[in-house]
C-alpha positions as CSV (number, residue, x, y, z in Angstrom):
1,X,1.8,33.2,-19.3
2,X,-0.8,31.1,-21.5
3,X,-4.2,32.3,-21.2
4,X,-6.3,29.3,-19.9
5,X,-10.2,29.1,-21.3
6,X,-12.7,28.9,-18.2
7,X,-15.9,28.1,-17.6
8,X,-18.8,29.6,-14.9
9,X,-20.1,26.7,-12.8
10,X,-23.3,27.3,-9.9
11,X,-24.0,24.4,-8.4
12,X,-26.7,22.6,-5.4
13,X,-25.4,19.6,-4.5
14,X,-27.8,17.1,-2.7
15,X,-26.6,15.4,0.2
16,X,-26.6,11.8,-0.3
17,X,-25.1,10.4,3.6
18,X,-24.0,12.4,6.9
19,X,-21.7,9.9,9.3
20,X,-19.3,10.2,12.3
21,X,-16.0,9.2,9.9
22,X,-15.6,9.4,6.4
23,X,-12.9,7.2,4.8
24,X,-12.1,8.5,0.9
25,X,-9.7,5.6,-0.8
26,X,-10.5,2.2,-0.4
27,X,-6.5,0.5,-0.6
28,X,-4.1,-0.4,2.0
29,X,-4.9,1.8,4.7
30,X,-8.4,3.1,3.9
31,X,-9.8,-0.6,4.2
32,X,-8.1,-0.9,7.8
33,X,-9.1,2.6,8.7
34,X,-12.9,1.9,8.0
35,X,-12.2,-1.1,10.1
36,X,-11.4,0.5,13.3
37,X,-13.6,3.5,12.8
38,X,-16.5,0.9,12.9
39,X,-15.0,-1.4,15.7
40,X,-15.0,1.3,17.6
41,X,-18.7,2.5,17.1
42,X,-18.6,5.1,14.4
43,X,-21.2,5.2,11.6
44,X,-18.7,4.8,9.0
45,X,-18.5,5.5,4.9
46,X,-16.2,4.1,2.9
47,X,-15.5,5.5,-0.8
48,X,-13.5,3.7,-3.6
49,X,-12.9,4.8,-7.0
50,X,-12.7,1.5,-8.8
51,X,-15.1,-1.5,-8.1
52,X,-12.9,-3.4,-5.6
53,X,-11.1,-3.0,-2.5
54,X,-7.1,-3.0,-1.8
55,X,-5.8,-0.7,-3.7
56,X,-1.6,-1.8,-4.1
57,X,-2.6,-4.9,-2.3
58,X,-4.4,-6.2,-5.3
59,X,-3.0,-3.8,-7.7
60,X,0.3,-3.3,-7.8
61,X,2.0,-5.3,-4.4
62,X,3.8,-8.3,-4.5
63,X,4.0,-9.7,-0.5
64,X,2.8,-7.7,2.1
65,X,6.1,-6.6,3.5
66,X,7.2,-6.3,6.6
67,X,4.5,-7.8,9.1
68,X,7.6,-8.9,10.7
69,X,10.9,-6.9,11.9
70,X,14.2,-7.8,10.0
71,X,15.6,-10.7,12.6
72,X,16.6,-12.5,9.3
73,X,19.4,-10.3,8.5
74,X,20.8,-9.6,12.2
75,X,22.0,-12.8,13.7
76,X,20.9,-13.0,17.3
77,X,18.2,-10.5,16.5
78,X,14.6,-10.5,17.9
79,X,12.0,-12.1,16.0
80,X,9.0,-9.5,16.4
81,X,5.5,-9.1,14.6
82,X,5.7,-5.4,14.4
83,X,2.3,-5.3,12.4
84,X,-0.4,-6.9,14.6
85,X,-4.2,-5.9,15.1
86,X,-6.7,-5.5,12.3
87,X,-4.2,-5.9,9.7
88,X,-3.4,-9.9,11.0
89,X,-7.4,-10.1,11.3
90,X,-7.0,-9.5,7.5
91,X,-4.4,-11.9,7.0
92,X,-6.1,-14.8,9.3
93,X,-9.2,-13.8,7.6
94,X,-7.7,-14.9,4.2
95,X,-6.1,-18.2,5.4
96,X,-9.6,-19.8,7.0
97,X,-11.0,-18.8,3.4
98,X,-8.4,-20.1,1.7
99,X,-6.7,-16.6,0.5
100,X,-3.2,-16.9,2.4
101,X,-0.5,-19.0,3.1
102,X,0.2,-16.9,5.6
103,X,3.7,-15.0,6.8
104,X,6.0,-17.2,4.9
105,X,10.2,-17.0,6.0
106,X,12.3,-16.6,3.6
107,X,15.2,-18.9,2.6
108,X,17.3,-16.5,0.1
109,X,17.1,-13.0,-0.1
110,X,16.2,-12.5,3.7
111,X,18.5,-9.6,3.8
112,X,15.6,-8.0,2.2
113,X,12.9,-9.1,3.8
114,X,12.6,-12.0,6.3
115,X,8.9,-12.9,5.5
116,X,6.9,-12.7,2.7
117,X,2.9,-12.5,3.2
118,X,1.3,-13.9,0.4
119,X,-2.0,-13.4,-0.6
120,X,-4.1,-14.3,-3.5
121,X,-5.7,-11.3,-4.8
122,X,-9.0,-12.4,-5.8
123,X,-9.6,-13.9,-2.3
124,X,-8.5,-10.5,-1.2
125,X,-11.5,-8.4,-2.8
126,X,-13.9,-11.0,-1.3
127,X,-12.8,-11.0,2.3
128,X,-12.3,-7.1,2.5
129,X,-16.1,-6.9,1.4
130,X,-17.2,-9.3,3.9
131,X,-15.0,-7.5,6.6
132,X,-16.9,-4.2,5.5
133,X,-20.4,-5.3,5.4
134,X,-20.0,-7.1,8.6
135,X,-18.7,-4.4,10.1
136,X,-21.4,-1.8,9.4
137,X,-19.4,0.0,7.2
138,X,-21.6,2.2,4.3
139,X,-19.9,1.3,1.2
140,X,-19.6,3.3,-2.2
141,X,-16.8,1.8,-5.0
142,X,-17.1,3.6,-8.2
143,X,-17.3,6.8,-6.5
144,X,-14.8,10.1,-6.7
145,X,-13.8,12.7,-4.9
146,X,-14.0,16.0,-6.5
147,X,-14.2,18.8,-3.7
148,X,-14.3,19.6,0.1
149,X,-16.9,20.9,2.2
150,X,-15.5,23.2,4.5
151,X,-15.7,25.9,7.2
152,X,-13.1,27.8,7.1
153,X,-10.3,25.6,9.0
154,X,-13.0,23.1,9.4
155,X,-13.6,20.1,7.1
156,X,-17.3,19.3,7.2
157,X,-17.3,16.8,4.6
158,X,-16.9,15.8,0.8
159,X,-17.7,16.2,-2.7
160,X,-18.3,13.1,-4.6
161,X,-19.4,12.0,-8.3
162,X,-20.4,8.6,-9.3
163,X,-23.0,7.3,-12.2
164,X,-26.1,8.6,-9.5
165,X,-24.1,11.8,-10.2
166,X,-22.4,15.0,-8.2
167,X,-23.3,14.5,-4.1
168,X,-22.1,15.6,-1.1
169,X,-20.9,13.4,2.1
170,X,-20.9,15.3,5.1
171,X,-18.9,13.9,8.3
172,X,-17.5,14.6,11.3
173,X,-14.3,13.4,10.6
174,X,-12.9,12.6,7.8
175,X,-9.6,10.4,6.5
176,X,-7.9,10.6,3.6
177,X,-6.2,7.3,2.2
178,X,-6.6,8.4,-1.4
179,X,-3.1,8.0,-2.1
180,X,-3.0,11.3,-4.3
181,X,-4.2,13.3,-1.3
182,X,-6.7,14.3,-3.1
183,X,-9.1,15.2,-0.2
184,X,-6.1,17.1,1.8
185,X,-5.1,18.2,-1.6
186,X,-9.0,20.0,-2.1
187,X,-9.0,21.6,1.5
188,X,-5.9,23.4,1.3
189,X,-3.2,21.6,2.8
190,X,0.0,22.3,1.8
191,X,1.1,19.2,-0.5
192,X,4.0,18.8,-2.1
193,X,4.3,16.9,-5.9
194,X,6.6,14.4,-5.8
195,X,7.7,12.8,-9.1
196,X,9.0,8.7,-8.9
197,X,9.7,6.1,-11.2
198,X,6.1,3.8,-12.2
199,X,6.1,0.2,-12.8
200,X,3.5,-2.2,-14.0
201,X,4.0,-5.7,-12.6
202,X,2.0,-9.0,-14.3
203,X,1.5,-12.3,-13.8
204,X,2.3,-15.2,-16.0
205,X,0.5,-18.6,-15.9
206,X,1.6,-21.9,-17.2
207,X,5.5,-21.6,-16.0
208,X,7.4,-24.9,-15.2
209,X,9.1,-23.0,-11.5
210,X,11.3,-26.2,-10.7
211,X,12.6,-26.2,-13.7
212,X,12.7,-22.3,-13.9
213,X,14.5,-22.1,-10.4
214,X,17.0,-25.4,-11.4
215,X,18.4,-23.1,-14.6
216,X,18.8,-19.9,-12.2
217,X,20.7,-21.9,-10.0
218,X,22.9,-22.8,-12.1
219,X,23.5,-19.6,-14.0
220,X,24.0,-18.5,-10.4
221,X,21.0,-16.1,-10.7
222,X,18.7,-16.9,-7.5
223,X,18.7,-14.1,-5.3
224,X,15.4,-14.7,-3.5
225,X,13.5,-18.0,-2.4
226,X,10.8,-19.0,-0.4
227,X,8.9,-22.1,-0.6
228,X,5.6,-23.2,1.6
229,X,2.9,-26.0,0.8
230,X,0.4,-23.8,-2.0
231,X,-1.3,-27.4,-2.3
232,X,0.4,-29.0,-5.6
233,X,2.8,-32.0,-5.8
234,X,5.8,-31.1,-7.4
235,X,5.2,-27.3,-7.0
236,X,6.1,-25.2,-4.1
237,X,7.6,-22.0,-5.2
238,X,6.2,-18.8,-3.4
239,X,8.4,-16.3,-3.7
240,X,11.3,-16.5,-6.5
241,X,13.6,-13.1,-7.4
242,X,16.5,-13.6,-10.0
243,X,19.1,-11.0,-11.2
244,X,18.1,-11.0,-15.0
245,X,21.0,-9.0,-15.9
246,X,23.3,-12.3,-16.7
247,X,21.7,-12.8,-18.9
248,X,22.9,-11.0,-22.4
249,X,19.8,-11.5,-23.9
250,X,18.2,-9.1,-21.5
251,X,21.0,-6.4,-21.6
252,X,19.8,-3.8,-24.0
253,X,16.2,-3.6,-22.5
254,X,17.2,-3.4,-18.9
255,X,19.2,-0.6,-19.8
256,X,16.5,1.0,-21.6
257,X,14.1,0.7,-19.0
258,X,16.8,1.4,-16.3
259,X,15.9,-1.2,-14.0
260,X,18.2,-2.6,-10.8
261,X,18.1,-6.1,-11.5
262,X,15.0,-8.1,-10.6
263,X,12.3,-9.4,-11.0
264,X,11.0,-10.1,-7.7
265,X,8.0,-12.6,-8.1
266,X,5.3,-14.5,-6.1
267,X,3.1,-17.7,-6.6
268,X,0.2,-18.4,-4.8
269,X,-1.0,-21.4,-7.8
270,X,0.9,-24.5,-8.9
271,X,2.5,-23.4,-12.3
272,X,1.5,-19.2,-11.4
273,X,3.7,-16.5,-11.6
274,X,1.1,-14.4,-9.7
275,X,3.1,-11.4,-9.9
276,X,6.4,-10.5,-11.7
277,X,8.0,-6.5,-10.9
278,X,10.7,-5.4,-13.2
279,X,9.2,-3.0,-15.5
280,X,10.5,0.5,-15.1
281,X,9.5,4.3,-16.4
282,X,10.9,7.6,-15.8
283,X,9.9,9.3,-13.0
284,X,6.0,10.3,-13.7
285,X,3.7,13.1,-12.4
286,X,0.8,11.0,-11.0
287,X,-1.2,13.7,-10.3
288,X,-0.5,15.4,-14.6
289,X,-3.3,13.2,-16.6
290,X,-1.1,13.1,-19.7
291,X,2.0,12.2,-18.0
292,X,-0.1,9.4,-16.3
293,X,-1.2,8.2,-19.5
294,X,2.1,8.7,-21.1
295,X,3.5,6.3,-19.0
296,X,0.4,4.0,-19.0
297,X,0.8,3.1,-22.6
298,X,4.6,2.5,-22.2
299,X,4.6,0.8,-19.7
300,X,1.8,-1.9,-21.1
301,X,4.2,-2.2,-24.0
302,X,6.7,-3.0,-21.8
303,X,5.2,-6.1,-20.1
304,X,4.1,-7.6,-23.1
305,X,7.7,-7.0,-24.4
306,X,9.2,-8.6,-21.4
307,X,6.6,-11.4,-21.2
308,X,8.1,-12.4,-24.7
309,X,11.6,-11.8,-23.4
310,X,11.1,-14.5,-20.5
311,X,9.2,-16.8,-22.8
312,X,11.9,-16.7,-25.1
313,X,15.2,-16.8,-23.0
314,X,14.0,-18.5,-19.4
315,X,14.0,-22.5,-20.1
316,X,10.2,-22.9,-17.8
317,X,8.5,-20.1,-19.6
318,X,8.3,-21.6,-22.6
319,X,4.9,-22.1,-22.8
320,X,3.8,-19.4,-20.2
321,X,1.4,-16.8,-21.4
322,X,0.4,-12.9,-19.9
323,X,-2.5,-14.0,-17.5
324,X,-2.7,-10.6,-15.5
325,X,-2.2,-6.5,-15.5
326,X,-3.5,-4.4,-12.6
327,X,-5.8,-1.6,-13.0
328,X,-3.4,1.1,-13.4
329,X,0.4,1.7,-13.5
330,X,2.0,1.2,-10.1
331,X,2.2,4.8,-8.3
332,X,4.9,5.2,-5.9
333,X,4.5,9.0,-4.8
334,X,2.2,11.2,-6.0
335,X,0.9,14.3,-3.2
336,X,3.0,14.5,0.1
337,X,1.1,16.4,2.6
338,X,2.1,18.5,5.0
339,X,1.8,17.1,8.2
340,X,2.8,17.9,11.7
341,X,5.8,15.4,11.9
342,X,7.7,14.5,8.9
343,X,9.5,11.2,9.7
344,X,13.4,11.7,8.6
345,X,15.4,8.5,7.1
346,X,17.8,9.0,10.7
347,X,14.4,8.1,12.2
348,X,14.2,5.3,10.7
349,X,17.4,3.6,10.2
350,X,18.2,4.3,14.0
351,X,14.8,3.0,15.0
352,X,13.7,6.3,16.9
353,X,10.7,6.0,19.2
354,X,8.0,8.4,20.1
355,X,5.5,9.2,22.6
356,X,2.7,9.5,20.5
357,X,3.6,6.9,18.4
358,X,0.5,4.5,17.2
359,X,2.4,2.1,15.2
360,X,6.0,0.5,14.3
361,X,7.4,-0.7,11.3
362,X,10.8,-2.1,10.6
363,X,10.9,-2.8,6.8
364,X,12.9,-0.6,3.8
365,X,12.5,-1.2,0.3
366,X,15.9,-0.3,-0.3
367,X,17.1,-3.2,2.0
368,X,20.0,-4.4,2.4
369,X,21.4,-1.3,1.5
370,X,19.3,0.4,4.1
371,X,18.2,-1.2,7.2
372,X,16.8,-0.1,10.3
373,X,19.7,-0.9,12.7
374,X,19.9,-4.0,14.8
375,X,16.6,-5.7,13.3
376,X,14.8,-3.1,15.3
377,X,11.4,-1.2,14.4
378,X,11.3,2.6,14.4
379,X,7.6,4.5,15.8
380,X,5.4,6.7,13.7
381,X,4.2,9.5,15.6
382,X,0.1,10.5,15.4
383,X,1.4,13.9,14.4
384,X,2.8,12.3,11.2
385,X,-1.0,12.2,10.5
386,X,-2.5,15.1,11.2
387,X,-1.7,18.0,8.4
388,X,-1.5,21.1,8.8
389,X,-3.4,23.7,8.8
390,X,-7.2,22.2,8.7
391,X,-9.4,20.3,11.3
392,X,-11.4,17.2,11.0
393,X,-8.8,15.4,9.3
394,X,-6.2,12.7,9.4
395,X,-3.9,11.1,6.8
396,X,-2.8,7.8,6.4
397,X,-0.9,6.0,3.7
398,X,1.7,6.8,0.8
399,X,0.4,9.8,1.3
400,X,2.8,11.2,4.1
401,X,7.0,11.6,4.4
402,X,8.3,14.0,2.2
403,X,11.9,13.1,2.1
404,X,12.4,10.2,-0.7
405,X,14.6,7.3,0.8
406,X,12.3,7.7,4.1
407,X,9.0,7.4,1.7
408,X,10.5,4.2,0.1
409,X,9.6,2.7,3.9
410,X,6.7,4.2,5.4
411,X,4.4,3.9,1.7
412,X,4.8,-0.1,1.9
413,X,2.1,-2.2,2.1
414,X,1.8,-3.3,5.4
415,X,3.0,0.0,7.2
416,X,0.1,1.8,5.5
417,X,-2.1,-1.0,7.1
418,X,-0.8,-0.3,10.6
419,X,-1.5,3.9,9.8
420,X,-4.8,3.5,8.7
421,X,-6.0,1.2,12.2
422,X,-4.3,4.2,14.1
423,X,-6.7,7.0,12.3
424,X,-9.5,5.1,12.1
425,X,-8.8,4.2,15.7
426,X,-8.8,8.0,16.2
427,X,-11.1,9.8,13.8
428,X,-14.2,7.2,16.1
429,X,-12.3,8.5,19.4
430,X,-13.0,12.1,18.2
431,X,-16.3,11.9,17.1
432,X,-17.3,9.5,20.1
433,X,-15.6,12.6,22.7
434,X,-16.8,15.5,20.2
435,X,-13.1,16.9,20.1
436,X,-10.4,17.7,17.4
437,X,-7.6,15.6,16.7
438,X,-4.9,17.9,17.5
439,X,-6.8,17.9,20.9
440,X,-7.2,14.0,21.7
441,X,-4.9,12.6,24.4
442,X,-2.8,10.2,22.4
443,X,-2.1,8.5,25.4
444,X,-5.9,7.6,25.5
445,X,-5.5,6.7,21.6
446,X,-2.6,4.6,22.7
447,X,-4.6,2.3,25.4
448,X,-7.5,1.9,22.8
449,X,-5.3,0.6,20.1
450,X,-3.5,-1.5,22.6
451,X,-6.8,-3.0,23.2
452,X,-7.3,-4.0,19.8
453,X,-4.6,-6.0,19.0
454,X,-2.0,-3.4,17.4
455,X,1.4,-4.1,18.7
456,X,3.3,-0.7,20.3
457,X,6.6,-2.2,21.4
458,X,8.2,-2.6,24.7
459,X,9.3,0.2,26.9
């Protein structure tokens, strides 16, 4: 066994805030799970690691999938809005300000996904900050968490550091949408390491889509189309996705990078290639700093590559140029906790209800090759959000479902919006009644949510 150098460390940490909820991880879910803590009369904090809000939304997700059940692919099917509440507060938030086009159908490619929700990014971080600050919500970007305080079982609050330095946060309760787990991770739960493939996407500015989507057609590459009024006279591409492998030119470096097909794009400008997915690396540690930056730096190398590739090859790109990299490298599992309910892919695809359930979803990423029968919507149970073995603490996000195809549902964009109303929904229930989340009457939790908007199904 290598011998590991350590240091002593003794510590008095000042406490900086003390609040009902405490919501560490400002992306998907965390932003919605601040939200309903403070509808529903919490004193709520909100921590973020990077300057904005949104997380995947802004960093890493093309549409926000699956607002909408799969009616698209199941002739005679249902159309339902499975994702409701706080989350379609977002979205109508972003139309009136010009952020949205809305839930836009799509034309080709509905086997995958019968709506796209397309937002523009920038928009995004300015709306979810108004939403906060109007909502009471105590906010803290550039801040991380770097230990628990706890009790025993009991999780009293967290450890953060930021440029004012180390501080504590003490809450009642507390939610972790980190992503990483990283609060769960600190207290003890059980988590499990869960290595996936990363991607980067980028955007591209300056492409000629008409012309683009004319030479697809005709090389019998369009696999995905949705079009919508973005405001521009000849252009009204929104959502494009082309199989790139007809083309030889691409052969060699989508077998390198071992990627399915692709890309899948959206455009929110005339002439913007927002967001183009179809890099690819092996599957990374997100939670092992050198594999992280291992795959950082080749996957940066990658778009720039491909950007050249398209430029090159793709009669429209000609004169396009590399207008935009998120943040970070896409994560698509990192920490699975341990939670009392571990949703299975049979309770997916056969669209299993619950009685504690406090949201539906309907969409797979692996679509069409994995569906949730009939166009229907499965249930996620509360229990799939409350880990084991501490108190004071609920999960929300990519975060949760251990077994992989099952993951590539619940950890989209969207779904993770409709998990973090239902703990932030909760973690204000428990500190308003002064009991623990394993003890709350989900029934109660159930009514509550009904009553702000979020959409439960039919029984």
């Amino acid at each position: 066994m290598q011998h590991v150098k350590t240091i002593q460390e003794s510590k008095r940490t000042p406490v900086k805030l003390e609040c009902d909820v405490l919501v560490a991880g400002g992306g998907t879910a965390g932003i919605v799970a601040a939200l309903a803590a403070a509808y529903n009369g919490a004193s709520t904090v909100l921590i973020e690691r990077y300057g904005t809000l949104g997380g995947t939304m802004v960093n890493g997700a093309g549409p926000l999938h699956g607002f909408f059940n799969m009616w698209k692919a199941f002739p005679g099917a249902e159309k339902v809005q499975v994702v409701q509440g706080i989350p379609q507060k977002i979205i109508e938030r972003l139309i009136e300000a010009g952020g949205s086009l809305g839930h836009v159908e799509m034309e080709k490619g509905y086997t995958y996904d019968s709506v796209a929700t397309i937002i523009d990014r920038e928009m995004f971080k300015s709306v979810a900050f108004r939403m906060i600050q109007e909502a009471g919500v105590k906010l803290l970007l550039h801040t991380l968490v770097v230990d628990v305080v706890q009790d025993r079982h009991d999780l009293k609050g967290i450890i953060v550091e930021s440029k004012s330095g180390r501080q504590a946060i003490l809450a009642k309760m507390t939610i972790d949408t980190t992503g990483d787990a990283d609060v769960a991770f600190k207290a003890g739960v059980k988590c499990h390491i869960m290595k996936r493939s990363a991607a980067m996407p980028f955007g591209m500015t300056n492409v000629d889509l008409k012309r683009a989507v004319a030479f697809l057609q005709e090389k019998n590459m369009l696999t995905d189309l949705a079009q919508a009024d973005k405001g521009s006279e000849h252009d009204d591409i929104v959502r494009l996705g082309f199989d790139i492998r007809k083309l030889d030119a691409f052969s060699e470096i989508i077998k390198k990078i071992a990627y399915w097909g692709g890309p899948l794009t959206i455009s929110y400008h005339e002439n913007d290639l927002g967001f183009i997915n179809i890099t690819n690396t092996v599957p990374v540690n997100a939670v092992d700093v050198d594999d992280m930056t291992r795959a950082e730096i080749e996957l940066r190398e990658q778009v720039v590559g491909m950007a050249e590739m398209m430029r090159k090859h793709i009669p429209g790109f000609e004169k396009a140029y590399l207008s935009w990299t998120p943040i970070q490298l896409g994560v698509r599992r990192s920490r699975i906790v341990d939670c009392e309910y571990d949703l299975s892919l049979k309770d997916i695809i056969e669209g299993r209800r619950f009685n504690d359930e406090v949201a539906l979803y309907s969409f797979h990423d692996m679509a069409p090759q994995i569906m949730v029968k009939d166009g229907q919507a499965y249930g996620i149970p509360y229990r799939a959000l409350l880990p084991k073995g501490v108190e004071n603490l609920l999960v929300a996000g990519r975060l949760i479902t251990k077994a992989h195809k099952a993951h590539q549902s619940t950890r989209n964009t969207a779904c993770c919006m409709a998990q973090g109303q239902a703990v932030g929904t909760a973690a204000a229930l428990c500190s308003k009644m002064n009991v623990k989340p394993r003890s709350l009457d989900f029934k109660l939790l159930q009514d509550v949510l009904k009553k702000d908007g979020a959409y439960l199904g039919k029984r």
